[in-house]
PQR file with spaces between the fields and no chain letter, atoms N, CA, C, O and H, PARSE charges and radii, in Angstrom:
ATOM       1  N    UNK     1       5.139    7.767  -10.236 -0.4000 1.5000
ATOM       2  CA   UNK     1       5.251    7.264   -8.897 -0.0000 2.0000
ATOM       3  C    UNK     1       5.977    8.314   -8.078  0.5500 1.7000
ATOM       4  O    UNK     1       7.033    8.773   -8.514 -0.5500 1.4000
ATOM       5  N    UNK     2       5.580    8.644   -7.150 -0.4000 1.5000
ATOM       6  CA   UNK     2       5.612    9.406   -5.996 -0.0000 2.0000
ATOM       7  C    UNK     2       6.200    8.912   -4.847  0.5500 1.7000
ATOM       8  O    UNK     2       5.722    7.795   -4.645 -0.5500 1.4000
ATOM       9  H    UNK     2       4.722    8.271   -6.795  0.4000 1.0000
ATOM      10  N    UNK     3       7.249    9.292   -3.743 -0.4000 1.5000
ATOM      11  CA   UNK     3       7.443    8.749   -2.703 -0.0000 2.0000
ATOM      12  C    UNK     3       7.897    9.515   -1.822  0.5500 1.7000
ATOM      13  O    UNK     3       9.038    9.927   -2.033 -0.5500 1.4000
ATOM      14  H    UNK     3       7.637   10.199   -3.907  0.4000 1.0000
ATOM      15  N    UNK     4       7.177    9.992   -0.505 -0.4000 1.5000
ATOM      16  CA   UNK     4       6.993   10.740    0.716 -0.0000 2.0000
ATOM      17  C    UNK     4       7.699   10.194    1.711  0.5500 1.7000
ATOM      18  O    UNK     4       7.070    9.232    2.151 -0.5500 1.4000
ATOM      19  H    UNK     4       6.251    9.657   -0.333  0.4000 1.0000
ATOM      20  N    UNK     5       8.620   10.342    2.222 -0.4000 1.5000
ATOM      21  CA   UNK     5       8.976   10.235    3.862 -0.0000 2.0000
ATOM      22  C    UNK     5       9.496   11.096    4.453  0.5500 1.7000
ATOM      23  O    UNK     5      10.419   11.868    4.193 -0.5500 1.4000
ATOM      24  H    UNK     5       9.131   11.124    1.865  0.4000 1.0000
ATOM      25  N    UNK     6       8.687   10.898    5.513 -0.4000 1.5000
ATOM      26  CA   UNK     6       8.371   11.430    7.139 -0.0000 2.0000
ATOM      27  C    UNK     6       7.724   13.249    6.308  0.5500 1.7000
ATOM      28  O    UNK     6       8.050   14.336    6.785 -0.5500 1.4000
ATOM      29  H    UNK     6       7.937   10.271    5.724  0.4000 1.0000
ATOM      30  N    UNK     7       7.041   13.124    5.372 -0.4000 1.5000
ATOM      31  CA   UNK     7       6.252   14.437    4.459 -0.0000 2.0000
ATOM      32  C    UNK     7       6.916   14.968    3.327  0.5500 1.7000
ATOM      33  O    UNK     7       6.329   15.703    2.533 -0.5500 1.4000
ATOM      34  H    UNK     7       6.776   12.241    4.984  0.4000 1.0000
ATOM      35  N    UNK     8       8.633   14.497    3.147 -0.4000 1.5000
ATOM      36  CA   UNK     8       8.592   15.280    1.878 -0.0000 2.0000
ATOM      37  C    UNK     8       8.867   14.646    0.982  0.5500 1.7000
ATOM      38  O    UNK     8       8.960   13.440    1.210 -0.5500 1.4000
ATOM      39  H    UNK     8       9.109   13.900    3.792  0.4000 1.0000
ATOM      40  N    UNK     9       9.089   15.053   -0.239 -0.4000 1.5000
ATOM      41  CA   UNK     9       8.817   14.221   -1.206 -0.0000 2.0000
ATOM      42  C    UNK     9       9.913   14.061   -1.568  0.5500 1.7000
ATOM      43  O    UNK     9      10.569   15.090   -1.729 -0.5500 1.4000
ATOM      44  H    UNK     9       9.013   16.033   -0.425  0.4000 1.0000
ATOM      45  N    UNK    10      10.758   12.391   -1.922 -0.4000 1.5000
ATOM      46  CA   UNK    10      11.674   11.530   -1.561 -0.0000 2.0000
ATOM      47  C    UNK    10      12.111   11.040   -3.338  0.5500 1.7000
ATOM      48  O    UNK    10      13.202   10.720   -3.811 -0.5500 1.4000
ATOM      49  H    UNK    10      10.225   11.555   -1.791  0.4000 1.0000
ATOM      50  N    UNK    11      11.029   11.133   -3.849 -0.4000 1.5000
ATOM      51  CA   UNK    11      11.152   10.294   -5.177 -0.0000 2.0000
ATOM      52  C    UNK    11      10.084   10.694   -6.037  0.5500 1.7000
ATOM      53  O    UNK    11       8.986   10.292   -5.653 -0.5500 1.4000
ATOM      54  H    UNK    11      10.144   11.393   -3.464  0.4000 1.0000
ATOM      55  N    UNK    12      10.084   11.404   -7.143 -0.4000 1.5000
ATOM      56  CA   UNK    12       9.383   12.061   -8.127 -0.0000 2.0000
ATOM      57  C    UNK    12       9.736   11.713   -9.608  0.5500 1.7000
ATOM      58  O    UNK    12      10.346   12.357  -10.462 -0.5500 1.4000
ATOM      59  H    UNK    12      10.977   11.731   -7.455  0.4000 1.0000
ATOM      60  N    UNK    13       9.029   10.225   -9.633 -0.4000 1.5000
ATOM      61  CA   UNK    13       9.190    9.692  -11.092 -0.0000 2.0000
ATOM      62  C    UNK    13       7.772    9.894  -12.144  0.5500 1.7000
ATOM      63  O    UNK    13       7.306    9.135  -12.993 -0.5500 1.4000
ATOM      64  H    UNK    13       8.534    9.702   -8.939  0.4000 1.0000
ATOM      65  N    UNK    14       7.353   11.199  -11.695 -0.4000 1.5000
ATOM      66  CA   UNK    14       5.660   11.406  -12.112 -0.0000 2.0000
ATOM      67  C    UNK    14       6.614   12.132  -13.498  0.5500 1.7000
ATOM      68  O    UNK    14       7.778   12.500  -13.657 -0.5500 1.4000
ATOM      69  H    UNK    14       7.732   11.816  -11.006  0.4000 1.0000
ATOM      70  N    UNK    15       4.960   12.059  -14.601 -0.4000 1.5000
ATOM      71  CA   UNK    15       5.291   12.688  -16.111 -0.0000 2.0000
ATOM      72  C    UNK    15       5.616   11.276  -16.668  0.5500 1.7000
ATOM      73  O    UNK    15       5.920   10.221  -16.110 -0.5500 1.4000
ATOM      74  H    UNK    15       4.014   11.761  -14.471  0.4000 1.0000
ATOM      75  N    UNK    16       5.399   11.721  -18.295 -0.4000 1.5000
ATOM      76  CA   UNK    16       4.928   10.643  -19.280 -0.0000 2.0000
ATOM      77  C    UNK    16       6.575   10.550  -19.636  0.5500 1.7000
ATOM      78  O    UNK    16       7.240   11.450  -20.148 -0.5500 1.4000
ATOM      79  H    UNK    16       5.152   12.578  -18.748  0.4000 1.0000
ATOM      80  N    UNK    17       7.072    9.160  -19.210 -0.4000 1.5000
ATOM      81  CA   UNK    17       8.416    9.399  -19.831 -0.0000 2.0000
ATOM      82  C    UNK    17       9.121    7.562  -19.921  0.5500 1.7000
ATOM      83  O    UNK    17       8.576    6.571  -19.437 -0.5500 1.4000
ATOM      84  H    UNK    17       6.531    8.428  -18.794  0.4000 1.0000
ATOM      85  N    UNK    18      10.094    7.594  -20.486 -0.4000 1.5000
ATOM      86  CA   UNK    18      10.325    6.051  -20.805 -0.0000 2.0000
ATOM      87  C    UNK    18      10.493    5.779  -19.359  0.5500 1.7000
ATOM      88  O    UNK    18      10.097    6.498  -18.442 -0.5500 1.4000
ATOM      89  H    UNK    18      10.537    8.399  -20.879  0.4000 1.0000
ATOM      90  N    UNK    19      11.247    4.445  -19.246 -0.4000 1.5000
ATOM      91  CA   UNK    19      11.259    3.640  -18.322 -0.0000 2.0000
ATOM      92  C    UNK    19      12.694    4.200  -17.256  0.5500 1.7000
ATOM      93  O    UNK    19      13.847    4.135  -17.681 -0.5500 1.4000
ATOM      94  H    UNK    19      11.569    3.861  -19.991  0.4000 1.0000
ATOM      95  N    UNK    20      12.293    4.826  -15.602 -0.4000 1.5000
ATOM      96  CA   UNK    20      13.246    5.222  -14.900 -0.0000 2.0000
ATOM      97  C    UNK    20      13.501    4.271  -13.710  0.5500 1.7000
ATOM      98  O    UNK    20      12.714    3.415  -13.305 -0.5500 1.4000
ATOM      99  H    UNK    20      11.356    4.879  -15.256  0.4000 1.0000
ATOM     100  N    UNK    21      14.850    4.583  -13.164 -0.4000 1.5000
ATOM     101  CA   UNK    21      14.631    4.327  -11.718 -0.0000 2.0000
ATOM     102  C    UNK    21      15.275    5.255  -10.739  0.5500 1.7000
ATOM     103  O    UNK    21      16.049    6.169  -11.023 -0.5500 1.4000
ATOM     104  H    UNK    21      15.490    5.278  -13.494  0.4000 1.0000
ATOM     105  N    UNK    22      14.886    4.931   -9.632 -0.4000 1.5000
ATOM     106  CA   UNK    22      15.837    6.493   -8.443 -0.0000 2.0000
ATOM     107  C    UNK    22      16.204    5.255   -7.313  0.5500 1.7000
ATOM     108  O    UNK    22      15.540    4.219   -7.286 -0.5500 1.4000
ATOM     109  H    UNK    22      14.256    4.188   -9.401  0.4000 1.0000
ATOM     110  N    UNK    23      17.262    5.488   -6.457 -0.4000 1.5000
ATOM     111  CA   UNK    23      17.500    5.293   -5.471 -0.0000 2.0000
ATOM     112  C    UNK    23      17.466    6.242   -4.414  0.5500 1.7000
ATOM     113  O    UNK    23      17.917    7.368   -4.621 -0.5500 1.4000
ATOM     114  H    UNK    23      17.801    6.330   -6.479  0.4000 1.0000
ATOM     115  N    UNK    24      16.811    5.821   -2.893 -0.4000 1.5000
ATOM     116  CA   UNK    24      17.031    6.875   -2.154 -0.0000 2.0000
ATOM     117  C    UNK    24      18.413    5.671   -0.968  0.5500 1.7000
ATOM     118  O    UNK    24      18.437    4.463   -0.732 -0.5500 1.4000
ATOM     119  H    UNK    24      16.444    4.906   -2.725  0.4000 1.0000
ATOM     120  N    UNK    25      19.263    6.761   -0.569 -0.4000 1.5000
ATOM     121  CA   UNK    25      20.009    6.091    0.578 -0.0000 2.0000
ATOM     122  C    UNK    25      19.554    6.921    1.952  0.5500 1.7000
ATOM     123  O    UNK    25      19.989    7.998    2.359 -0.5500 1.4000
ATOM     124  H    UNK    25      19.244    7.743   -0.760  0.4000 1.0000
ATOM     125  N    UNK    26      18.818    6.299    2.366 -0.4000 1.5000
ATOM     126  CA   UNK    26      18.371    7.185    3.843 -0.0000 2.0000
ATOM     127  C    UNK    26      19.645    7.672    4.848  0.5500 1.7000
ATOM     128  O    UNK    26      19.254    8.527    5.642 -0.5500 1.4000
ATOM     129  H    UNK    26      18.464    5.424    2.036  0.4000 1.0000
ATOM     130  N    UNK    27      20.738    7.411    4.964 -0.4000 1.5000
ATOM     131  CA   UNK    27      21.545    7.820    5.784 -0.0000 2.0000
ATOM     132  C    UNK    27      22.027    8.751    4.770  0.5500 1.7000
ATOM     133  O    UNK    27      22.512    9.639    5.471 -0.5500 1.4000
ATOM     134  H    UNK    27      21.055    6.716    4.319  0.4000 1.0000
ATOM     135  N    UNK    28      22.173    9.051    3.730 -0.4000 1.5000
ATOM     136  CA   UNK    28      22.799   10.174    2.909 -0.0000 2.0000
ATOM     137  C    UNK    28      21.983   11.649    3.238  0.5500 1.7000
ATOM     138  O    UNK    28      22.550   12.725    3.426 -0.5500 1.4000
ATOM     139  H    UNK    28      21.779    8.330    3.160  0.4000 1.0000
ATOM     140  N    UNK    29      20.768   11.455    3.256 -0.4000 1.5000
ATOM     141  CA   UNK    29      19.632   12.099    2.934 -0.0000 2.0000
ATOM     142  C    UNK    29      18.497   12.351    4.434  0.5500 1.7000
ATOM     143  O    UNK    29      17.428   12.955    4.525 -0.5500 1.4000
ATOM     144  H    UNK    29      20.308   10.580    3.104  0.4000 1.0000
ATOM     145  N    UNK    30      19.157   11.732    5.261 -0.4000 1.5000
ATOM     146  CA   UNK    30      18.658   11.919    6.934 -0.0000 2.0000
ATOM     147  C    UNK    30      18.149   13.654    6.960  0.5500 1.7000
ATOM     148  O    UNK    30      17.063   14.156    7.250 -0.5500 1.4000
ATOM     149  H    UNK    30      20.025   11.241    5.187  0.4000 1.0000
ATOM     150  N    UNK    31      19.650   14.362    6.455 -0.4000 1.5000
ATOM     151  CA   UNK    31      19.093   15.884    7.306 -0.0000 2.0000
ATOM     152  C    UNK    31      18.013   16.481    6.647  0.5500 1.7000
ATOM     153  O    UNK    31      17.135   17.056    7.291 -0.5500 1.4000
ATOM     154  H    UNK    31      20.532   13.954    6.220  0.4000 1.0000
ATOM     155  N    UNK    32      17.983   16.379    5.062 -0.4000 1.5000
ATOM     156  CA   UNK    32      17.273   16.985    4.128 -0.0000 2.0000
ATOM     157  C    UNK    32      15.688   16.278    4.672  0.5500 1.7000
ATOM     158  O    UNK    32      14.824   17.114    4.935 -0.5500 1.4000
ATOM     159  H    UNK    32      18.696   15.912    4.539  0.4000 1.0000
ATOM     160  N    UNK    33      15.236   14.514    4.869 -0.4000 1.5000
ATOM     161  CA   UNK    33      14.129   14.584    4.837 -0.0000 2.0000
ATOM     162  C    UNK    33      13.974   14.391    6.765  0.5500 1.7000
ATOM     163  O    UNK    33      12.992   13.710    7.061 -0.5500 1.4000
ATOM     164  H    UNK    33      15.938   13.834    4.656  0.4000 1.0000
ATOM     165  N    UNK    34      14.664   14.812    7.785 -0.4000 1.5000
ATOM     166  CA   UNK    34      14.230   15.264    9.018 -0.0000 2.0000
ATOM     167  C    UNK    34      14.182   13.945    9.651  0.5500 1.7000
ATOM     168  O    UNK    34      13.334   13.648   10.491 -0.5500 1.4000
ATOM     169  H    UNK    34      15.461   15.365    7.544  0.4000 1.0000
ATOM     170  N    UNK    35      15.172   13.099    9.206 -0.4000 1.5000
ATOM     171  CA   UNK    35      15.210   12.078    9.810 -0.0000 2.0000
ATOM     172  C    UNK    35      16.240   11.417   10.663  0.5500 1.7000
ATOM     173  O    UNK    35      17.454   11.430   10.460 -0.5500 1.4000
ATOM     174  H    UNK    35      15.861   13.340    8.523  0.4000 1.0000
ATOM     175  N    UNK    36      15.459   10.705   11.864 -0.4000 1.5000
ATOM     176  CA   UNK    36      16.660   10.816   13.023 -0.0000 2.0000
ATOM     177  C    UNK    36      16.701    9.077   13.272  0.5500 1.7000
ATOM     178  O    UNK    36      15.652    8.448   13.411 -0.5500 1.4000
ATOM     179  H    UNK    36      14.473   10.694   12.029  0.4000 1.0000
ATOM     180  N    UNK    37      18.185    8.348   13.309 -0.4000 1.5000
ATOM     181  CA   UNK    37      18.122    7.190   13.270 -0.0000 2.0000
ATOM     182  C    UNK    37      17.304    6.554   14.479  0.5500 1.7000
ATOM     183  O    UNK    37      17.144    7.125   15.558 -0.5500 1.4000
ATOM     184  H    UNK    37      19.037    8.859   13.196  0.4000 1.0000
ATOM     185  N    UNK    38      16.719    5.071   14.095 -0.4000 1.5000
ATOM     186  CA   UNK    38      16.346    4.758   15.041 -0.0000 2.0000
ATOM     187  C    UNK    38      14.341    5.235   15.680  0.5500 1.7000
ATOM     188  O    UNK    38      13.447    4.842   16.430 -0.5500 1.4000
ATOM     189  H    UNK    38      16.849    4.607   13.219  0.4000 1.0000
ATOM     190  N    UNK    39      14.668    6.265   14.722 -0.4000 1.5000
ATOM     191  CA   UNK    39      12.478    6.759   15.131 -0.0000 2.0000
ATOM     192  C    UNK    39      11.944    5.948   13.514  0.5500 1.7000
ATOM     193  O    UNK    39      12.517    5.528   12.509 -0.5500 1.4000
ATOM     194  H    UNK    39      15.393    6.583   14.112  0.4000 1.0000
ATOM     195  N    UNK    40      10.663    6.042   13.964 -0.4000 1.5000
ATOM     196  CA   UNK    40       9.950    5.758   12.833 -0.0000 2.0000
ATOM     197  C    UNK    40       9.039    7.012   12.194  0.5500 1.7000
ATOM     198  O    UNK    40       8.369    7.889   12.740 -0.5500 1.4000
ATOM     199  H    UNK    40      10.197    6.384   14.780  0.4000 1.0000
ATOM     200  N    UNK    41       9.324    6.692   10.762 -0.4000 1.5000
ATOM     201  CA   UNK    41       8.664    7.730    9.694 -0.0000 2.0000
ATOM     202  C    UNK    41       7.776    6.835    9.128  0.5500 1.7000
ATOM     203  O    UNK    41       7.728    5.606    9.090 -0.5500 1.4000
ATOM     204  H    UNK    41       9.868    5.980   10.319  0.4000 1.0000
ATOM     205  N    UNK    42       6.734    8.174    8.480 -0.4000 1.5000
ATOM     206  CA   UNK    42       5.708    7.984    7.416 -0.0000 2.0000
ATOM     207  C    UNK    42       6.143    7.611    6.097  0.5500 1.7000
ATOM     208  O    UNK    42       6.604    8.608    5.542 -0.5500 1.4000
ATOM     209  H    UNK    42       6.772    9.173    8.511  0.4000 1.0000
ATOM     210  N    UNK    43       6.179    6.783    5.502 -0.4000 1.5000
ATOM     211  CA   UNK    43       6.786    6.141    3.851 -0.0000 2.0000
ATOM     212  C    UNK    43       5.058    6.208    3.572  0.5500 1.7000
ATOM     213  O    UNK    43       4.160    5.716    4.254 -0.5500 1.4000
ATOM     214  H    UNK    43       5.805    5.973    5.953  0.4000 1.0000
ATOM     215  N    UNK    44       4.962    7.128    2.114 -0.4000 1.5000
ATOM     216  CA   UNK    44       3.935    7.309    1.702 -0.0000 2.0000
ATOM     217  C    UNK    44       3.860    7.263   -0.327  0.5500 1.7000
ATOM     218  O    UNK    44       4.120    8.223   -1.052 -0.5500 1.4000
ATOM     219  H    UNK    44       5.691    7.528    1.559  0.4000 1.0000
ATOM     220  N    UNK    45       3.484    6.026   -0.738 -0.4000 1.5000
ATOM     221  CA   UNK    45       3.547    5.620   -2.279 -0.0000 2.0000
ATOM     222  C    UNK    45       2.470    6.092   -2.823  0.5500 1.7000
ATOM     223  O    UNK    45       1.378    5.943   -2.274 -0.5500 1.4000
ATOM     224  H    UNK    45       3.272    5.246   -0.150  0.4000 1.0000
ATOM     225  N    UNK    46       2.646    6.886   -4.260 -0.4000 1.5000
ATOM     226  CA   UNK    46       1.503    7.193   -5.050 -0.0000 2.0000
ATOM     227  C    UNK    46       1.868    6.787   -6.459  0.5500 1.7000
ATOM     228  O    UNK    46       2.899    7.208   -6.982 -0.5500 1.4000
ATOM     229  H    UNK    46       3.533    7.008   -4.706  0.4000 1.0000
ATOM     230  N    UNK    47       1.260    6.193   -6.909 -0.4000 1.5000
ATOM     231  CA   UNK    47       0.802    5.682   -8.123 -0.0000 2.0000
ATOM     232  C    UNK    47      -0.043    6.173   -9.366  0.5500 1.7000
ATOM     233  O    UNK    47      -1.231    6.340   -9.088 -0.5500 1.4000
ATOM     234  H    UNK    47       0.423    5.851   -6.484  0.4000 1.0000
ATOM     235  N    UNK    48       0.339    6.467  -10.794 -0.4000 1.5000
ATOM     236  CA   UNK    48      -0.950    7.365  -11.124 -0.0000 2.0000
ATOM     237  C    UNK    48      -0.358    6.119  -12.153  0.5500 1.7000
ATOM     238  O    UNK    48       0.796    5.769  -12.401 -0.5500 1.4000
ATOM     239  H    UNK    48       1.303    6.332  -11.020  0.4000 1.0000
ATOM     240  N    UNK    49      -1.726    5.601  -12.650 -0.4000 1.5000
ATOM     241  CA   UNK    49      -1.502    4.612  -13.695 -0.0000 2.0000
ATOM     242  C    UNK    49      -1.616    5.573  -15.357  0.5500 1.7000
ATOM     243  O    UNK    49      -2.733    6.028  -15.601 -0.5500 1.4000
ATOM     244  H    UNK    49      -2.663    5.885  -12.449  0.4000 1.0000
ATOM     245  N    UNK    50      -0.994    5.719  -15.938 -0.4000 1.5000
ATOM     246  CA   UNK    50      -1.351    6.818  -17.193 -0.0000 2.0000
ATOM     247  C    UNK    50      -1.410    6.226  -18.799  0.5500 1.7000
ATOM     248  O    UNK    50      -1.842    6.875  -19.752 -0.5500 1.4000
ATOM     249  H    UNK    50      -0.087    5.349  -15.739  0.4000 1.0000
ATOM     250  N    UNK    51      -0.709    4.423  -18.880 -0.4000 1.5000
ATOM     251  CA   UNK    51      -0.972    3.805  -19.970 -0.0000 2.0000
ATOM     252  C    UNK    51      -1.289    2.334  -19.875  0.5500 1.7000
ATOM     253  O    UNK    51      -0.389    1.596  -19.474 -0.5500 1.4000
ATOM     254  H    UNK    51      -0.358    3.896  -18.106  0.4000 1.0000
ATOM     255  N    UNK    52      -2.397    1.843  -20.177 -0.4000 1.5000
ATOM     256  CA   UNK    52      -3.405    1.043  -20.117 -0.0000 2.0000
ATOM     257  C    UNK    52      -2.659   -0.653  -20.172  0.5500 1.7000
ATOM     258  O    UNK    52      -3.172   -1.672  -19.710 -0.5500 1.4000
ATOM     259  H    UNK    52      -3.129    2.443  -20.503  0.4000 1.0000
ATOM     260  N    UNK    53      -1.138   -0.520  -20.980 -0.4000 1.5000
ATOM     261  CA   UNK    53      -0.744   -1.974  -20.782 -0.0000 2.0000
ATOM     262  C    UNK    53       0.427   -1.986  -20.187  0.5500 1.7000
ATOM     263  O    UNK    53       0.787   -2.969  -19.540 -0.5500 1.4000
ATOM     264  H    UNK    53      -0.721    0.308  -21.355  0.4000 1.0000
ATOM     265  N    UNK    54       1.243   -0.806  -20.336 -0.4000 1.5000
ATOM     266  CA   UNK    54       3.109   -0.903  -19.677 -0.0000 2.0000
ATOM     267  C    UNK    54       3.304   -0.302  -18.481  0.5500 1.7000
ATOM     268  O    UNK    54       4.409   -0.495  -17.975 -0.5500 1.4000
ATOM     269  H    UNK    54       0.951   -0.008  -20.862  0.4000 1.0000
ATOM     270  N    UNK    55       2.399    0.492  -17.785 -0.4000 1.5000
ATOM     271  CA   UNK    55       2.921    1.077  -16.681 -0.0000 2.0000
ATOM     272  C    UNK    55       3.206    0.484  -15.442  0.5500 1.7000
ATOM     273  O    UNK    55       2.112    0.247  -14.929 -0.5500 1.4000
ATOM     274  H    UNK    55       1.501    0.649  -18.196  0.4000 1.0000
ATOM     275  N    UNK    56       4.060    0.143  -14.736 -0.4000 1.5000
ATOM     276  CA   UNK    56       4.716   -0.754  -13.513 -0.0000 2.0000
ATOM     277  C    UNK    56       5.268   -0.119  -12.588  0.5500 1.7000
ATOM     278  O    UNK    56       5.536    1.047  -12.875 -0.5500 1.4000
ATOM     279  H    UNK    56       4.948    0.335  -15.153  0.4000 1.0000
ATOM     280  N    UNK    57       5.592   -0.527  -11.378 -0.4000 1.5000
ATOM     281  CA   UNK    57       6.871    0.041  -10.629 -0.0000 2.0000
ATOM     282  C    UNK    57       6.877   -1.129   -9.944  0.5500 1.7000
ATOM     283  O    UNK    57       5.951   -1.921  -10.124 -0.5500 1.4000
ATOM     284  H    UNK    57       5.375   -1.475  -11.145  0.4000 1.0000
ATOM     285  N    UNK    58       8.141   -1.486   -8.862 -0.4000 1.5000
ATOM     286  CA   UNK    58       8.850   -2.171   -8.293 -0.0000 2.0000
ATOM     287  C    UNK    58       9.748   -1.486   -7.079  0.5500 1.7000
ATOM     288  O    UNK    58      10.533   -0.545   -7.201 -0.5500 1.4000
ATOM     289  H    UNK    58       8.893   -0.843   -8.716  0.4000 1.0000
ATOM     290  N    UNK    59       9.384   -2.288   -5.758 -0.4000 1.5000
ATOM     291  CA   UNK    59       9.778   -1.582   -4.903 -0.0000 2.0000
ATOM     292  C    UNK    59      10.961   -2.226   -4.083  0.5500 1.7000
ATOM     293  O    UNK    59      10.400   -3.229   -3.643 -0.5500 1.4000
ATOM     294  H    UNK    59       8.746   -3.052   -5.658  0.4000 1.0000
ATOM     295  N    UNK    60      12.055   -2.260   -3.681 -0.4000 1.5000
ATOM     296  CA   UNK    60      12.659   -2.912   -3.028 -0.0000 2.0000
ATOM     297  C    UNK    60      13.385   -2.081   -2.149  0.5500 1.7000
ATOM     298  O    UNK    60      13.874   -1.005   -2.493 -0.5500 1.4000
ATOM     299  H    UNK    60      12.511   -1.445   -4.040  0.4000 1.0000
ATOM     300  N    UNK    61      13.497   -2.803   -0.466 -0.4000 1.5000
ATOM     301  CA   UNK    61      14.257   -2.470    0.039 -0.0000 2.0000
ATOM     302  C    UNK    61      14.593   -2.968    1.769  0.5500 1.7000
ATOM     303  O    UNK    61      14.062   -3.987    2.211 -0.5500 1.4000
ATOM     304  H    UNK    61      13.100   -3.677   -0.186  0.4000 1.0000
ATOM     305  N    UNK    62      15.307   -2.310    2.432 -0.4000 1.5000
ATOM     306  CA   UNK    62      15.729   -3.214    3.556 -0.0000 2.0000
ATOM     307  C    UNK    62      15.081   -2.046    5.212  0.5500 1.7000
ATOM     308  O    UNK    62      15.480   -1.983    6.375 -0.5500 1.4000
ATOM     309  H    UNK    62      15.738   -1.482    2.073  0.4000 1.0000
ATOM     310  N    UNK    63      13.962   -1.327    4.446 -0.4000 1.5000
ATOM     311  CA   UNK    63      13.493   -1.179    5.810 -0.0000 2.0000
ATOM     312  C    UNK    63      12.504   -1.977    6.579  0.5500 1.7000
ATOM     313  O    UNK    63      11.812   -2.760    5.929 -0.5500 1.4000
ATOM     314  H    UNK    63      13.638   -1.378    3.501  0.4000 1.0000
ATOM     315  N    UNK    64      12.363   -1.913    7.628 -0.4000 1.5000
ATOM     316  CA   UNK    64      11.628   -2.961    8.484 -0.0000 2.0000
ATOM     317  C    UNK    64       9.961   -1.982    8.494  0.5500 1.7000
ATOM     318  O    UNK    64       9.828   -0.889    9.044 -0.5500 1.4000
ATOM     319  H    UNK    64      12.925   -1.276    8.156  0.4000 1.0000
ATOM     320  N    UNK    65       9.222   -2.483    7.992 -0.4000 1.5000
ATOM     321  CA   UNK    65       7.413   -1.876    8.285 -0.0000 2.0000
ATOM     322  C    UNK    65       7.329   -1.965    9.200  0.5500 1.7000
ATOM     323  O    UNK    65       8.097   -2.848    9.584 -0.5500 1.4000
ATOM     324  H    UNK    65       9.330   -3.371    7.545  0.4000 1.0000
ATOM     325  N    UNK    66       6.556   -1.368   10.304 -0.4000 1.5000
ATOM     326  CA   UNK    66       5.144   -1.285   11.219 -0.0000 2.0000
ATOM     327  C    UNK    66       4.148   -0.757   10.532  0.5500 1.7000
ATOM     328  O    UNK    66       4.088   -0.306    9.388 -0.5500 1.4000
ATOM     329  H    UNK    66       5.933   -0.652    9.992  0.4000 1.0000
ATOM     330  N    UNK    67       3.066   -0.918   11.718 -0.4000 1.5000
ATOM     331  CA   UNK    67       1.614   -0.149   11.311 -0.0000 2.0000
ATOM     332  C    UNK    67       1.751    0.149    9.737  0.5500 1.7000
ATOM     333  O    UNK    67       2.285    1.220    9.451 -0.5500 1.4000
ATOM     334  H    UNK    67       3.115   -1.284   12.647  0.4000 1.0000
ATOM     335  N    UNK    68       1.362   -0.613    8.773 -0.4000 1.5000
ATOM     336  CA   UNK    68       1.541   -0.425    7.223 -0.0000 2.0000
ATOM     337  C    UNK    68       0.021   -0.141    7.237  0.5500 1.7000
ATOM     338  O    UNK    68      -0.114    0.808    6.464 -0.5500 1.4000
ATOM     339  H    UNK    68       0.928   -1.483    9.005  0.4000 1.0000
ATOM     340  N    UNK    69      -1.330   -0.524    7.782 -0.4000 1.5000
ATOM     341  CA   UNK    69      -2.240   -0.901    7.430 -0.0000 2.0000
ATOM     342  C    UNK    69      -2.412   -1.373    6.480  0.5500 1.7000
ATOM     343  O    UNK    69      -1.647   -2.246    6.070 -0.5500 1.4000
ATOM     344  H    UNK    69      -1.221   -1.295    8.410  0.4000 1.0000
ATOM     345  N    UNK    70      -3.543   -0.940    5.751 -0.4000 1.5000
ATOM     346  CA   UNK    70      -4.524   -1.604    4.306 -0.0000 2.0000
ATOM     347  C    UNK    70      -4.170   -0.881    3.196  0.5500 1.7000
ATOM     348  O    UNK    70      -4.129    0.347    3.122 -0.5500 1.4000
ATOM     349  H    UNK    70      -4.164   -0.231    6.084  0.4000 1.0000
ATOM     350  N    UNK    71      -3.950   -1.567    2.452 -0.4000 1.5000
ATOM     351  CA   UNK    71      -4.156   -0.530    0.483 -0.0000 2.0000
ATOM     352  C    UNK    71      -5.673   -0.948    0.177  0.5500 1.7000
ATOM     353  O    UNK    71      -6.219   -1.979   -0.215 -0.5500 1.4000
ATOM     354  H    UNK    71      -3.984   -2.565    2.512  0.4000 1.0000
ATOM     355  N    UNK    72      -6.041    0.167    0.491 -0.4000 1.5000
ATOM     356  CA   UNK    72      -8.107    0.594    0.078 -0.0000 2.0000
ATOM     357  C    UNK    72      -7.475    0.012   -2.450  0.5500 1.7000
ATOM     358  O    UNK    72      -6.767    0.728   -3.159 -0.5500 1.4000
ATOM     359  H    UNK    72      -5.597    1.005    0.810  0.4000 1.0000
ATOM     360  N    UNK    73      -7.974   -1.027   -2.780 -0.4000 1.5000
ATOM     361  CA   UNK    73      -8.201   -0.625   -4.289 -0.0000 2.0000
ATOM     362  C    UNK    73      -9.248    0.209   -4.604  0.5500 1.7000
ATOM     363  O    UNK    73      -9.964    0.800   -3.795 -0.5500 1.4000
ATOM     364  H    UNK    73      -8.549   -1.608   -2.204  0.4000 1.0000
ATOM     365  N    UNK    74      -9.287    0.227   -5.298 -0.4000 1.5000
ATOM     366  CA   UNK    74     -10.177    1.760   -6.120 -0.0000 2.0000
ATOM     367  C    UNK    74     -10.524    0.599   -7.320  0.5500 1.7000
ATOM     368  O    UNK    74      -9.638   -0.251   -7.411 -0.5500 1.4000
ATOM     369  H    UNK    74      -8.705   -0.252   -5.955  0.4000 1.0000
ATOM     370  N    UNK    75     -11.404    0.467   -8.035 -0.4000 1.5000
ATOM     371  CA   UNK    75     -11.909    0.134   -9.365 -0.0000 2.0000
ATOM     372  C    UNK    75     -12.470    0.750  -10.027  0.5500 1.7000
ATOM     373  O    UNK    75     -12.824    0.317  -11.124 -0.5500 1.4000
ATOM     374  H    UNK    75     -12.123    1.158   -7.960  0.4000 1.0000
C-alpha cells in the first residue's frame, strides 16, 4: 500500500513483508509534502493485492473529503 499527498509519496508499505503500520501527522510533515493549512490536496491510495487470502489494509483518519469521486473495480 502506497499513499500520495498533494504528489509525494506519504506512506510506502509496498514489498512482501509481515503485517505493518505507518502513521502520517500532517502538521509534522506540512513542509516536506508542500502543504499549506487550510488548501486542499490530492490523497492518492494504491493497493497491490500480492497473497490470495491475508492481504488487508485499514484506513483511518480525521480529514474531511471533497471531490473523492469513484473507485473504478478492476476484476
Amino acid at each position: 500500500m502506497w499513499a500520495f499527498i498533494n504528489g509525494h509519496l506519504a506512506i510506502d508499505l509496498g514489498g512482501l513483508h509481515e503485517a505493518r503500520t505507518d502513521t502520517i501527522v500532517l502538521d509534522d510533515r506540512a513542509a516536506e509534502l508542500g502543504l499549506v493549512k487550510g488548501n486542499v490536496y490530492a490523497l492518492e491510495l494504491f493497493h497491490a493485492e500480492r497473497h490470495s487470502t491475508g492481504s488487508h489494509f485499514r484506513i483511518d483518519s480525521t480529514l474531511s473529503l471533497v471531490d473523492c469521486g469513484t473507485v473504478q473495480v478492476v476484476k
